[in-house]
DSSP file (Angstrom, degrees, kcal/mol; ACC not computed):
  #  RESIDUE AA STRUCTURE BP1 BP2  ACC     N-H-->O    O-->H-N    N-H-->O    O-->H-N    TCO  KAPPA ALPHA  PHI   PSI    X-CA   Y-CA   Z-CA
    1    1 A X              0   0    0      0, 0.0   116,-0.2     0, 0.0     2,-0.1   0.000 360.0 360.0 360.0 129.3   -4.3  -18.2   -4.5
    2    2 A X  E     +A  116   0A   0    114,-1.4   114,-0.7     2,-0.0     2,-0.3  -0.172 360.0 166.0 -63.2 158.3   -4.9  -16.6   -1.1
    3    3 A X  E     +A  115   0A   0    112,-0.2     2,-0.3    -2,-0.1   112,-0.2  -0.942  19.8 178.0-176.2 158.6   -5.7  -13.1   -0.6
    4    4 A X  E     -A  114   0A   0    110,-2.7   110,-1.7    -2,-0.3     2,-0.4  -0.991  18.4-141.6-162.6-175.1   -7.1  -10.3    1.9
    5    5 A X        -     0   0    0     -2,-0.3     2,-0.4   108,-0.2   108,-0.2  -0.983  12.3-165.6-153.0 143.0   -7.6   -6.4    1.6
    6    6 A X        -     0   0    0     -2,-0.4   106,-2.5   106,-0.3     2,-0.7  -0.998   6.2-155.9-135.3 131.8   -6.9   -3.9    4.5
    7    7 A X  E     -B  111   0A   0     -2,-0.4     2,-0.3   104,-0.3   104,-0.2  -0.888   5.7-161.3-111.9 108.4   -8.1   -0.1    4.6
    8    8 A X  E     -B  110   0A   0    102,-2.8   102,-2.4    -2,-0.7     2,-0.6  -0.908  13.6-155.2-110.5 139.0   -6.8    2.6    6.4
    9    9 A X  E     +B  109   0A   0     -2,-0.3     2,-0.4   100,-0.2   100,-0.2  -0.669  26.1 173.0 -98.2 109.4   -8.0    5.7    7.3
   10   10 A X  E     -B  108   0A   0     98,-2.5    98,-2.1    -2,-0.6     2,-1.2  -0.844  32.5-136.9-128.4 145.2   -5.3    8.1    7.9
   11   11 A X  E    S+B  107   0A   0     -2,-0.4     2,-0.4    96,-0.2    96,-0.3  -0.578  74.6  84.3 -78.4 107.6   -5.1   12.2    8.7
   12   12 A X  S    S-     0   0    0     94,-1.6     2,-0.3    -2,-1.2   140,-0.1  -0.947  85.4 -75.8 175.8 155.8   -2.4   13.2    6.4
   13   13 A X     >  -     0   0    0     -2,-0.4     4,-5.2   138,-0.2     5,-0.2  -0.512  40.1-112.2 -75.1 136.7   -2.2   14.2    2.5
   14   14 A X  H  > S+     0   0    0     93,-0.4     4,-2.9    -2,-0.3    62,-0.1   0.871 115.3  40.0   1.0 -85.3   -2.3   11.8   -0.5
   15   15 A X  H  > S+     0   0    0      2,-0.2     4,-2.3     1,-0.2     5,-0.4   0.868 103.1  63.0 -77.8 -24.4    0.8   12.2   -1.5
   16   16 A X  H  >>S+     0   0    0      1,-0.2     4,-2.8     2,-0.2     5,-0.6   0.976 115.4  44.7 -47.2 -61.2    2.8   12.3    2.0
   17   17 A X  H  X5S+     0   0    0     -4,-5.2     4,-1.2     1,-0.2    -2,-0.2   0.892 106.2  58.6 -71.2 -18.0    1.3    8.6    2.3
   18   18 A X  H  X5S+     0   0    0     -4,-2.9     4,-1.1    -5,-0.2     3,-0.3   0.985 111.6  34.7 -41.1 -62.7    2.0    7.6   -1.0
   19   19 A X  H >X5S+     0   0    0     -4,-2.3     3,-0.6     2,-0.2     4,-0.6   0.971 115.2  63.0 -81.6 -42.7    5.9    8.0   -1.1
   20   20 A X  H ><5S+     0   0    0     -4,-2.8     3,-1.6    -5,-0.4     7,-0.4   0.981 102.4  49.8 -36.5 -46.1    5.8    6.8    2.9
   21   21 A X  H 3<<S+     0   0    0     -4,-1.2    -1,-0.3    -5,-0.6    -2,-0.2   0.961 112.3  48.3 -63.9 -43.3    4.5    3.5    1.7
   22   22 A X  H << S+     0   0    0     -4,-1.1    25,-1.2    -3,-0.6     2,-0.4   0.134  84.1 118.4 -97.9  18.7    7.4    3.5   -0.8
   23   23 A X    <X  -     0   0    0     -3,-1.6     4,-1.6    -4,-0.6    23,-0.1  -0.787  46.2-164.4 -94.9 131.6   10.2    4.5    1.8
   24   24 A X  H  > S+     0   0    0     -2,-0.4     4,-1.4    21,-0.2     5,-0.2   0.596  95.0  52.3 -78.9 -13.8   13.0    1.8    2.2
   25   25 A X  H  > S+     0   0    0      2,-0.2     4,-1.4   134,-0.2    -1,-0.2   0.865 106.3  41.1 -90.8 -30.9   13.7    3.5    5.0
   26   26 A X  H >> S+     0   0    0    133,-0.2     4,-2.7    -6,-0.2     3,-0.9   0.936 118.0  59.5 -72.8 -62.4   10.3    3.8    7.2
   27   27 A X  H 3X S+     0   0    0     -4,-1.6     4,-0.9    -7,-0.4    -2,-0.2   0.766 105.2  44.9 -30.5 -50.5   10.0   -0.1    5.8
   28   28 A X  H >< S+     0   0    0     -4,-1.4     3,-0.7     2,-0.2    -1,-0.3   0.941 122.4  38.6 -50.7 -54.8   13.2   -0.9    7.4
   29   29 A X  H X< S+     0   0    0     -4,-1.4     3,-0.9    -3,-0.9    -2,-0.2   0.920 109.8  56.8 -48.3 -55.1   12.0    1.0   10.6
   30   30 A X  H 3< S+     0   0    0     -4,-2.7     3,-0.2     1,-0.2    -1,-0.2   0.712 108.7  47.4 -66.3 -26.4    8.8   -0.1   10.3
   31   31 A X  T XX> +     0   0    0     -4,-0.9     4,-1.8    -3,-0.7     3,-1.6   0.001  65.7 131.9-117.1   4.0   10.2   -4.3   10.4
   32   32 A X  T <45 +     0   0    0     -3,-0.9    -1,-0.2     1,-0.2    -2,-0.1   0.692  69.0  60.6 -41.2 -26.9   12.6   -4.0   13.5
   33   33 A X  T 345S+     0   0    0     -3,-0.2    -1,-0.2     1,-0.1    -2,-0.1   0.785 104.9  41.8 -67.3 -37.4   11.0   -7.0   14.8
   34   34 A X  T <45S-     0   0    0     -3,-1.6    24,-2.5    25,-0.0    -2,-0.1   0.663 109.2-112.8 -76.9 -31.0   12.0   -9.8   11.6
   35   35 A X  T  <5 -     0   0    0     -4,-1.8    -3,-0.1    22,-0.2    24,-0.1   0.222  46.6-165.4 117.2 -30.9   15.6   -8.3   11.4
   36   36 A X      < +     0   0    0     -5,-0.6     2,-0.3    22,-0.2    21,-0.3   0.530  14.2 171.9 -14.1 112.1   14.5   -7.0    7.8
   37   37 A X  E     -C   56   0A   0     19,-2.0    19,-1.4     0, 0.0     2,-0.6  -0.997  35.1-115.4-127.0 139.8   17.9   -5.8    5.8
   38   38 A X  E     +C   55   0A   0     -2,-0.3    17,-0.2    17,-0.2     3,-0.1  -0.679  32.8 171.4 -56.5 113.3   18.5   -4.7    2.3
   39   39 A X  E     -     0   0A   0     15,-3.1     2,-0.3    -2,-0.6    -1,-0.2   0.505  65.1  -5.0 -95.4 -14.4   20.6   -7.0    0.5
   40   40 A X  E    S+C   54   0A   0     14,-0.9    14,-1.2     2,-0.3    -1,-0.3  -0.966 102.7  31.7-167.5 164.7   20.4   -5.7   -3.2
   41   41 A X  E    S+C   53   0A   0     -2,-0.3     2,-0.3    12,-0.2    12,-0.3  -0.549 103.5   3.3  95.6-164.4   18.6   -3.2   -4.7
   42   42 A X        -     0   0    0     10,-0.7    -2,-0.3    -2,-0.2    12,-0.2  -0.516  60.2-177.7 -65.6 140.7   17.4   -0.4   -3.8
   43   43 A X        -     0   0    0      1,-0.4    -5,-0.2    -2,-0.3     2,-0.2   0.563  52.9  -5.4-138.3   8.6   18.5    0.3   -0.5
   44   44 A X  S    S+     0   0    0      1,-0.2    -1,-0.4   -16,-0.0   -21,-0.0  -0.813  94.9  43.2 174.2 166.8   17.1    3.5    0.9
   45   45 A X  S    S-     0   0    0     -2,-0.2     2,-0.5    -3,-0.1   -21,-0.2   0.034 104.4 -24.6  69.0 168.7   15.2    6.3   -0.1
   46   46 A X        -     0   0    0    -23,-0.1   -23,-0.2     1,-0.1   -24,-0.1  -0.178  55.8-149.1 -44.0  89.2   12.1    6.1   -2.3
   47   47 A X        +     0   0    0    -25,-1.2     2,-0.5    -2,-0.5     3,-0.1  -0.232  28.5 176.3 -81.2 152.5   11.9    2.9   -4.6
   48   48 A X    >   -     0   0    0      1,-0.3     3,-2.5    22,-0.1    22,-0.2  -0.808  40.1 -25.1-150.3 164.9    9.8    3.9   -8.0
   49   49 A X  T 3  S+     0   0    0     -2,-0.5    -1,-0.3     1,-0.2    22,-0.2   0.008 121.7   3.7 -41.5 145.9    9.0    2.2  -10.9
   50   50 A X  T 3  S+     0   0    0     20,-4.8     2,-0.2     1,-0.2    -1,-0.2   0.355  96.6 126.1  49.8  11.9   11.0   -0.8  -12.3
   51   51 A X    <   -     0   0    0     -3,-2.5    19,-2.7    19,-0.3     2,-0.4  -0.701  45.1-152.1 -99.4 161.3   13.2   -0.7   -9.4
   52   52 A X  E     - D   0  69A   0     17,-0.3   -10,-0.7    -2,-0.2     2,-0.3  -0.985  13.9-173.1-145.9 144.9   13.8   -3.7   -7.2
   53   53 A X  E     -CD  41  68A   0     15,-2.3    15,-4.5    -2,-0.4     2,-0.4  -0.818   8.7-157.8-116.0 147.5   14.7   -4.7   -3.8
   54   54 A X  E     -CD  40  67A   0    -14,-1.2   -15,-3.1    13,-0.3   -14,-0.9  -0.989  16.5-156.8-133.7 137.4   15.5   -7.8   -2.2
   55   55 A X  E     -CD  38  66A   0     11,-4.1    11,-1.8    -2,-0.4     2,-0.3  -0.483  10.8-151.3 -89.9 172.5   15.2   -8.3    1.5
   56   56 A X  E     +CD  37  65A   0    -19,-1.4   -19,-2.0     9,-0.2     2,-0.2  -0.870  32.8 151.3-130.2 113.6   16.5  -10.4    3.9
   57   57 A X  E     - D   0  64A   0      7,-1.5     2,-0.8   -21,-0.3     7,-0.6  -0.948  43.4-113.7-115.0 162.5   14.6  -11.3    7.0
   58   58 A X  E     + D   0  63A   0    -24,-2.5     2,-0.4    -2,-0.2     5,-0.2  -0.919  38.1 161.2 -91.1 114.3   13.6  -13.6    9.8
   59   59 A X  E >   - D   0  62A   0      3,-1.6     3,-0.7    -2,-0.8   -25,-0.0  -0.996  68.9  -0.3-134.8 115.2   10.3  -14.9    9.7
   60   60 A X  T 3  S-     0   0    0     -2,-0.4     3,-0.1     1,-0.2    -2,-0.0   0.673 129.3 -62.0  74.7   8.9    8.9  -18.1   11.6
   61   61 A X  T 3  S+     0   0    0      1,-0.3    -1,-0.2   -27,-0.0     2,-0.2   0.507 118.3 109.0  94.5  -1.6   12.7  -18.4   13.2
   62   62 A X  E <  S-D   59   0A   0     -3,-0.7    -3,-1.6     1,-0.1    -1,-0.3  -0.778  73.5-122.9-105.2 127.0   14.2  -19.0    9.5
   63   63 A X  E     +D   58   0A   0     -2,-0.2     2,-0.3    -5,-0.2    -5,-0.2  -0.367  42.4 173.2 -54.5 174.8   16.3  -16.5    7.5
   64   64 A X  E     -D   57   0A   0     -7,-0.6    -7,-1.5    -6,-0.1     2,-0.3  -0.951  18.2-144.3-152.1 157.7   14.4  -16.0    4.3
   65   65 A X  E     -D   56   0A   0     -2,-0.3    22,-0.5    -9,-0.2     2,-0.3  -0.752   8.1-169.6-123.9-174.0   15.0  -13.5    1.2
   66   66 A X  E     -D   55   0A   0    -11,-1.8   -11,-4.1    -2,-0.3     2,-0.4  -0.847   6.8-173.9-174.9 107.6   12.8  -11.8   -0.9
   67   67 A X  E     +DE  54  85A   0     18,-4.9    17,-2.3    -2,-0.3    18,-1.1  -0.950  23.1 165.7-115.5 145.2   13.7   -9.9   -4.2
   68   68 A X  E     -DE  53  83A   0    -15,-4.5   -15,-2.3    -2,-0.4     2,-0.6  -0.992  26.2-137.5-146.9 169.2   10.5   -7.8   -5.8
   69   69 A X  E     -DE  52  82A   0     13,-3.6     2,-1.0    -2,-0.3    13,-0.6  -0.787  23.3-119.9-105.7 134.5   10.0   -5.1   -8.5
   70   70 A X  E     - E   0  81A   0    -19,-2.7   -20,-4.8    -2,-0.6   -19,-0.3  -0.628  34.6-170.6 -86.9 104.8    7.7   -2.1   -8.3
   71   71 A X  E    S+     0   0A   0      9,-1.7     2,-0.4    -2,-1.0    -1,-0.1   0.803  70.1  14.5 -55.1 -47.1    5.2   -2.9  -11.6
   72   72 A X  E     - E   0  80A   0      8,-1.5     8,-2.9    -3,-0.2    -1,-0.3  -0.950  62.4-169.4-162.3 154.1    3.7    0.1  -11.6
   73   73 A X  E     + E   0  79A   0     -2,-0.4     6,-0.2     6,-0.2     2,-0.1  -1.000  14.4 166.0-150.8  94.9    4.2    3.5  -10.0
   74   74 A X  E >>  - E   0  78A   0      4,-2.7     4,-1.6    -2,-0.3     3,-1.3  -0.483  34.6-122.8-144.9 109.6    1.6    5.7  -10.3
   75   75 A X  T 34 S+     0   0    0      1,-0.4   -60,-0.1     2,-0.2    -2,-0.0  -0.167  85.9   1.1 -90.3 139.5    2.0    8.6   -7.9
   76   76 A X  T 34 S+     0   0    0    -62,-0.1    -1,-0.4    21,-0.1     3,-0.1  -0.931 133.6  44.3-113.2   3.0    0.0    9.7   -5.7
   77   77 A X  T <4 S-     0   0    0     -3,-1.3    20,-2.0     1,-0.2     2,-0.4   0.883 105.3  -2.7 -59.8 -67.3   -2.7    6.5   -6.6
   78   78 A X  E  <  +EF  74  96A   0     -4,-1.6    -4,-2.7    18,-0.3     2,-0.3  -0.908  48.5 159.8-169.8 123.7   -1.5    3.6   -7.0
   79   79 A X  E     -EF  73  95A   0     16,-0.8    16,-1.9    -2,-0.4     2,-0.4  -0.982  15.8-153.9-154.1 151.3    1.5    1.3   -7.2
   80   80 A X  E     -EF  72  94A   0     -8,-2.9    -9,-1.7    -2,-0.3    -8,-1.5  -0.893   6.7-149.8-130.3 163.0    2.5   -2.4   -6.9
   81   81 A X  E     -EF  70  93A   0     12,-1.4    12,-2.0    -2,-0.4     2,-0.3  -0.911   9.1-160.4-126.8 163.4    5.1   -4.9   -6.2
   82   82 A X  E     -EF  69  92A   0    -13,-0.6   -13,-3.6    -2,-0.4    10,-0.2  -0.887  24.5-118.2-155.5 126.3    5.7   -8.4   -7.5
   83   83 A X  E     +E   68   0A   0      8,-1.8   -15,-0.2    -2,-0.3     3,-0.1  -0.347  29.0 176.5 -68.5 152.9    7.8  -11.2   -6.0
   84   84 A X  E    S-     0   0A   0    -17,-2.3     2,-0.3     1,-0.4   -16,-0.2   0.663  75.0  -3.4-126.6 -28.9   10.5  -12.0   -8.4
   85   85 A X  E    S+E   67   0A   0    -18,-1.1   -18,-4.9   -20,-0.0    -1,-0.4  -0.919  93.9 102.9-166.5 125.9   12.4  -14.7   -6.2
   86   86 A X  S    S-     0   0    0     -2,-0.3   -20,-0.2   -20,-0.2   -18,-0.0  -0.915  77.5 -55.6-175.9-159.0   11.2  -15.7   -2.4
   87   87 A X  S    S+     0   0    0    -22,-0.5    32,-0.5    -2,-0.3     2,-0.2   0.745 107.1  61.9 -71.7 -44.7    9.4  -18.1   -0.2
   88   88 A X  S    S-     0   0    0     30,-0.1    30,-0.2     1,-0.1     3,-0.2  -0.647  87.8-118.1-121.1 162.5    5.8  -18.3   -1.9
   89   89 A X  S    S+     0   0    0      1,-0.2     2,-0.2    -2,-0.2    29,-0.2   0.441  98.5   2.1 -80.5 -20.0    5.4  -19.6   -5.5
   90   90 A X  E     - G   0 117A   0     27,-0.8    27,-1.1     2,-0.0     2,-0.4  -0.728  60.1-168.9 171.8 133.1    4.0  -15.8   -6.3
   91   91 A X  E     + G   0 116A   0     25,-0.3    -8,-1.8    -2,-0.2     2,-0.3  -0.968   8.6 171.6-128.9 114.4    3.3  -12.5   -4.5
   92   92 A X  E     +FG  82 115A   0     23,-3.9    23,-2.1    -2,-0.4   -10,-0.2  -0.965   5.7 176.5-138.2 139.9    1.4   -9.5   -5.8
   93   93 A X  E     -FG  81 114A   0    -12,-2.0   -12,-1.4    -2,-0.3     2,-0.5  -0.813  10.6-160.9-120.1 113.1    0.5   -6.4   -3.5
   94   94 A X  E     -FG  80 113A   0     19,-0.6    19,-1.0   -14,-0.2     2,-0.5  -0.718   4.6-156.6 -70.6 128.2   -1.3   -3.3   -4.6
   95   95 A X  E     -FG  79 112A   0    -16,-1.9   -16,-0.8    -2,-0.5     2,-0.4  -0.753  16.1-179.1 -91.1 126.4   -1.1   -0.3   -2.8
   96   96 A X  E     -FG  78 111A   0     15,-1.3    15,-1.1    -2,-0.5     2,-0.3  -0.948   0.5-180.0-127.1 153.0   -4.1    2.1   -3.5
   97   97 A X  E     - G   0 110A   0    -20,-2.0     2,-0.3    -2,-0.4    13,-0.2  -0.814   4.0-176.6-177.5 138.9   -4.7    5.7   -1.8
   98   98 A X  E     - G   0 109A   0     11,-1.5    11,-2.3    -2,-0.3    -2,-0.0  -0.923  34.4-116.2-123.8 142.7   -7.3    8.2   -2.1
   99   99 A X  E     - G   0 108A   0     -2,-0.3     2,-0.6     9,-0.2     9,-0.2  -0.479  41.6-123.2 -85.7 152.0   -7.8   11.7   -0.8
  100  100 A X  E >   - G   0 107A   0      7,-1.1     3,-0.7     5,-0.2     7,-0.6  -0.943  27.5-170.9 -97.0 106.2  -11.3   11.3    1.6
  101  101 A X  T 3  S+     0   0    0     -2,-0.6    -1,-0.1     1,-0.2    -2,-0.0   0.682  81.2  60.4 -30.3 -49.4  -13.3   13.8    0.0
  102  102 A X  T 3  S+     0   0    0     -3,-0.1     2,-0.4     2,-0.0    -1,-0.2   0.047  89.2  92.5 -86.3  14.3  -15.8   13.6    2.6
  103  103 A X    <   -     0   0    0     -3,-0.7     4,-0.1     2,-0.2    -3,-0.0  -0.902  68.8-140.8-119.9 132.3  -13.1   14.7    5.5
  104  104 A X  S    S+     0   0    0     -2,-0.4     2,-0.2     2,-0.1    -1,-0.1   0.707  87.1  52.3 -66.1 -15.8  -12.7   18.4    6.6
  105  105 A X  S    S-     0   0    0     -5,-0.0     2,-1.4   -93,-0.0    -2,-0.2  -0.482 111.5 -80.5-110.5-179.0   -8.7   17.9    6.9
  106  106 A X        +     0   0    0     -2,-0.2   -94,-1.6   -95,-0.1     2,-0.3  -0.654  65.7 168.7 -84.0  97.7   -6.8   16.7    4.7
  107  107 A X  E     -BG  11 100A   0     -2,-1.4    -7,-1.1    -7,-0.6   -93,-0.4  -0.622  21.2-146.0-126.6-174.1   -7.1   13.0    4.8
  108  108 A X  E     -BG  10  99A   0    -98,-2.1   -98,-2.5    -2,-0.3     2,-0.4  -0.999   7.1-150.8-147.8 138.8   -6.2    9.6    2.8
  109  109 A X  E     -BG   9  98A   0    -11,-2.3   -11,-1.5    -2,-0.4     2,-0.4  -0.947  20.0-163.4-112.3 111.9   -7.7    6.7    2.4
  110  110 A X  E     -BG   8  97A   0   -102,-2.4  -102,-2.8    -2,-0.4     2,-0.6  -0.736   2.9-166.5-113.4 119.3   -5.2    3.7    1.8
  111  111 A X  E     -BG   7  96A   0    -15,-1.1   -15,-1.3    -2,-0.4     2,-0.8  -0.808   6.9-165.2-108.4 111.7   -6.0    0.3    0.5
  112  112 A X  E     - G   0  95A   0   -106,-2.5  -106,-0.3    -2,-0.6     2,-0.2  -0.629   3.7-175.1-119.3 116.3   -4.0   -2.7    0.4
  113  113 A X  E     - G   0  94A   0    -19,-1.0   -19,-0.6    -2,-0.8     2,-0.4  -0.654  17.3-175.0 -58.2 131.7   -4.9   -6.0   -2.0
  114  114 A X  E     +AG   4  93A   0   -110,-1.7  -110,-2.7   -21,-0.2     2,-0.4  -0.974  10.5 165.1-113.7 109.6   -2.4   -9.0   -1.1
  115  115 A X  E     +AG   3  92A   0    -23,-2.1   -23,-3.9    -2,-0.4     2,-0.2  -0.982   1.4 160.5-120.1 149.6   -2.4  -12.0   -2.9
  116  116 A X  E     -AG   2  91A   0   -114,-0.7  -114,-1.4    -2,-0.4     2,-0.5  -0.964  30.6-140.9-157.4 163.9    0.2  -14.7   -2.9
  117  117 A X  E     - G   0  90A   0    -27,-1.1   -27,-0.8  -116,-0.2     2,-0.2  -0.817  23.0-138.8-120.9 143.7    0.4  -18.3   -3.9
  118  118 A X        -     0   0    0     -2,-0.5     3,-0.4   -30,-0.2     7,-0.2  -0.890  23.8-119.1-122.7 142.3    2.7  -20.9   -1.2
  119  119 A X  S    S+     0   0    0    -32,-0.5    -1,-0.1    -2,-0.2     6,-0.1   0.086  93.0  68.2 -67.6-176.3    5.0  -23.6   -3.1
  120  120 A X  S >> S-     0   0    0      4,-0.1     4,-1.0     3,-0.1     3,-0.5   0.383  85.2-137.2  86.8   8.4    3.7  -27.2   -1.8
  121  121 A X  H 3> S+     0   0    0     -3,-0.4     4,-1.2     1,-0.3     5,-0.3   0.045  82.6  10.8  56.1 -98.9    0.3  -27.3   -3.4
  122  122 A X  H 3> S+     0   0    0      1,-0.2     4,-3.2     2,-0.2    -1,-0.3   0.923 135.8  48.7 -75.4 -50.0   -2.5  -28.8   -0.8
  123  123 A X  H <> S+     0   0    0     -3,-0.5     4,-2.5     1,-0.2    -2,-0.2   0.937 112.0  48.9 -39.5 -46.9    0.0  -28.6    1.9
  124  124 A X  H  X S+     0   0    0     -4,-1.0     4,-1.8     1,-0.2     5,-0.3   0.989 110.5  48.4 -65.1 -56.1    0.8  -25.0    0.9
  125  125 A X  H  X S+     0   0    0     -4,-1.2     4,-1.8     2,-0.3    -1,-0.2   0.867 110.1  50.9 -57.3 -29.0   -2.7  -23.9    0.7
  126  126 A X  H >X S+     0   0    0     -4,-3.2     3,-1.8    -5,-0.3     4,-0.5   0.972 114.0  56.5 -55.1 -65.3   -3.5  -25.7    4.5
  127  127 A X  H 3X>S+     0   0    0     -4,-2.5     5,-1.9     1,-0.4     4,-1.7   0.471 104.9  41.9  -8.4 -54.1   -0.5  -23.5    5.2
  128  128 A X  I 3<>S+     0   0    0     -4,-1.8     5,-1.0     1,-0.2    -1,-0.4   0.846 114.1  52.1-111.1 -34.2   -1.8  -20.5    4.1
  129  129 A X  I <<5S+     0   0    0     -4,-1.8    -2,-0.2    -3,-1.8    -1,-0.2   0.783 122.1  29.8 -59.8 -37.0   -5.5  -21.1    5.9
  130  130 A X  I  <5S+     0   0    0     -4,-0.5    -2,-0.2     3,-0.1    -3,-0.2   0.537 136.6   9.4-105.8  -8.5   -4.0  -21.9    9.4
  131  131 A X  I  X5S+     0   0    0     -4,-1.7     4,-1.7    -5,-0.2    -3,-0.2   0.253 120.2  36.7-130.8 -67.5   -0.7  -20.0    9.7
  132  132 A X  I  ><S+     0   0    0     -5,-1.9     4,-1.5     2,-0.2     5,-0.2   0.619 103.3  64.5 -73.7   9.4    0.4  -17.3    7.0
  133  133 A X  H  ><S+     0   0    0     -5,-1.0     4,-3.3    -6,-0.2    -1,-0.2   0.878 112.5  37.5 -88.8 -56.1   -2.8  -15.7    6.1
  134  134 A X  H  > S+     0   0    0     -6,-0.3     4,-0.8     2,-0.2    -2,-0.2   0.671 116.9  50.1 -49.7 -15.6   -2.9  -14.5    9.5
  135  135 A X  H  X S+     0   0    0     -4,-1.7     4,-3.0     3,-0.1     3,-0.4   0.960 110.7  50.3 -38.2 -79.5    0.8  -13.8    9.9
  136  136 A X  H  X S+     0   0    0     -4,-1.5     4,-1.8     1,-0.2    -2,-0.2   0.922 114.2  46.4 -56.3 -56.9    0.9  -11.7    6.5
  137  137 A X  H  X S+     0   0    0     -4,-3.3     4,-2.8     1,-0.3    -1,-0.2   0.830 116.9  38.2 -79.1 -23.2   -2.2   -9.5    7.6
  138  138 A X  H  X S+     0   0    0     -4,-0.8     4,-2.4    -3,-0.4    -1,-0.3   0.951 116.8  55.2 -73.5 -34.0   -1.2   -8.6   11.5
  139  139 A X  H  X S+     0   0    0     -4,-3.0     4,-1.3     2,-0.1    -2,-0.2   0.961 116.6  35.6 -70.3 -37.0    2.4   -8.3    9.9
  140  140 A X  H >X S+     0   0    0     -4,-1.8     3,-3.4     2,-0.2     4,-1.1   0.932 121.0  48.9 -35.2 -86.9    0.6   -5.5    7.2
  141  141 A X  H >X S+     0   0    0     -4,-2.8     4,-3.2     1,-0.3     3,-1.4   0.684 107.6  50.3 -28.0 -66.3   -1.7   -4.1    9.8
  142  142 A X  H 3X S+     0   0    0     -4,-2.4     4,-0.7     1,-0.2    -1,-0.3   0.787 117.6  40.7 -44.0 -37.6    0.9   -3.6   12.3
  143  143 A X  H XX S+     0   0    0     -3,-3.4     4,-3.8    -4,-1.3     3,-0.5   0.811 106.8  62.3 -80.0 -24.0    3.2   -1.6    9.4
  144  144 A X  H <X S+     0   0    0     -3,-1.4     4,-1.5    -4,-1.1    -1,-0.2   0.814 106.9  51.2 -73.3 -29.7   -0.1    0.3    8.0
  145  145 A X  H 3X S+     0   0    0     -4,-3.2     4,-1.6    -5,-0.4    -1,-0.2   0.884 106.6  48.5 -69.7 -27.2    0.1    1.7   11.9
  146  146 A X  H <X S+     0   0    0     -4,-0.7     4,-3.8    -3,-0.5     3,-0.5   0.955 112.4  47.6 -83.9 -45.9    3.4    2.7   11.6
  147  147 A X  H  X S+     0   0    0     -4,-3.8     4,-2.5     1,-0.3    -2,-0.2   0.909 119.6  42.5 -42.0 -41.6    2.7    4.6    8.1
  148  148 A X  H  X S+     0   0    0     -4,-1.5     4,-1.3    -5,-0.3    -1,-0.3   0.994 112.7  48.9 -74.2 -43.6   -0.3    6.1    9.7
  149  149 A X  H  X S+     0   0    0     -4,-1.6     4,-0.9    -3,-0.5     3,-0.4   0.900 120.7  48.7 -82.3 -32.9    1.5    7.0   13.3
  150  150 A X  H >< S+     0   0    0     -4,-3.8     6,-1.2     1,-0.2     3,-1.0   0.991 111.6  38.1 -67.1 -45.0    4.1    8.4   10.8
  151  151 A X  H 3< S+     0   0    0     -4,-2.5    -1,-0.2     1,-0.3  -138,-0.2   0.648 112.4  63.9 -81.7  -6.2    2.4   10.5    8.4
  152  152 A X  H 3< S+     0   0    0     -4,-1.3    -1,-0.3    -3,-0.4     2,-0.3   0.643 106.6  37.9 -67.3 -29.4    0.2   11.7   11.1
  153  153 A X  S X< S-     0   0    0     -3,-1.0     2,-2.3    -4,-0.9     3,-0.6  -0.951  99.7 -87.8-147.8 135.0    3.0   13.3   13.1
  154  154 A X  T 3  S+     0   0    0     -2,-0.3     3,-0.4     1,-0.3     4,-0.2   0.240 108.3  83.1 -39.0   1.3    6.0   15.3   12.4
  155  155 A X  T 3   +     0   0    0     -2,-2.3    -1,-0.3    -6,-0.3     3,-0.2   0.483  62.7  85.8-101.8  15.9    8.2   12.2   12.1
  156  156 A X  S X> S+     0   0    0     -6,-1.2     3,-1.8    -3,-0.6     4,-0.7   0.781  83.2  68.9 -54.3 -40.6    7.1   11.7    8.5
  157  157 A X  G >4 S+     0   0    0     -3,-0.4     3,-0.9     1,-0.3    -1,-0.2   0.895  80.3  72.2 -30.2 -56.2   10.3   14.3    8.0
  158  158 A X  G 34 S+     0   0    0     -4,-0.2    -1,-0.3    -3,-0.2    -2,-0.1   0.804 110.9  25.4 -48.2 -19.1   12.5   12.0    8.9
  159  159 A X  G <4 S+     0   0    0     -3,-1.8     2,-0.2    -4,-0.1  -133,-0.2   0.245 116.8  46.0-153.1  32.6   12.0   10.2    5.7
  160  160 A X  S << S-     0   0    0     -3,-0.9     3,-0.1    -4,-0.7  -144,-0.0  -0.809  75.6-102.6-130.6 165.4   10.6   13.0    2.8
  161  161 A X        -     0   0    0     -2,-0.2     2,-0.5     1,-0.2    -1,-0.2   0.401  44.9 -86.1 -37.3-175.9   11.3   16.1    1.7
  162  162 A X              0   0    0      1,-0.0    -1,-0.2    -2,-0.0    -5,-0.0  -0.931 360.0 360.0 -88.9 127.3    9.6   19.3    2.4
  163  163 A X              0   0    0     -2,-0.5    -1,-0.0    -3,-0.1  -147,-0.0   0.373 360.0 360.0 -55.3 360.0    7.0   19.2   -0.1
């Protein structure tokens, strides 16, 4: 099993980044580059425990899908999702976030574990040392920017409520 962990520090409340991270809609926004579409599932607004999505995207010039569940949902903290049917043999990400205590504003600190498994055994695992572990982490980083540029600035509205 492969894996990496990313932390970001972002000025915004707890719970504003929680439910951002869980918008089908920033996610869609956020993935303009792959093509990314909802094919089944949830398919916009906040996805929440025991609900499931499957994407459709391009990645590496190939359609590919992707259905997963959110395992556990607990807001504002912590929640993960699980591949249910895809590309790699097994997919787990946790999402973690914590208010920064140690910040004068109101800030969050947001954590993500990724682990995944690739089908093809030694081949998958070269796989995953020379191409997709670097893939998967600029393609995180790059979305963890858009969650932060969002929840940072008034265009987190577009996609919550008014608290």
């Amino acid at each position: 099993m492969s894996s990496f962990h990313i932390t970001t520090h972002i000025s915004a409340p707890v719970e504003r980044v929680f439910d951002l991270a869980r918008s089908i809609d920033l996610h869609l926004d956020s993935t303009e580059g792959t093509g990314e579409q909802v094919i089944a599932g949830v398919s916009s607004g906040l996805i929440g425990a025991g609900e499931e999505v499957t994407w459709r995207a391009r990645h590496f010039g190939v359609w590919q899908t992707h259905a997963s569940r959110i395992t556990v949902c607990d807001r504002p903290q912590h929640f993960v999702d699980v591949m249910l049917r895809g590309t790699f043999r097994s997919l787990e990400h946790h999402h973690w976030f914590d208010a920064d205590a140690e910040a004068p504003e109101e800030r969050t600190i947001m954590r993500d574990d990724f682990a995944w498994s690739s089908p093809l055994g030694v081949l998958g695992r070269v796989a995953d040392l020379l191409v997709l572990k670097r893939y998967l982490y600029k393609f995180l980083l790059a979305r963890n920017r858009i969650i932060k540029t969002t929840a940072e600035s008034e265009a987190w509205r577009k996609y919550l409520p008014e608290p």
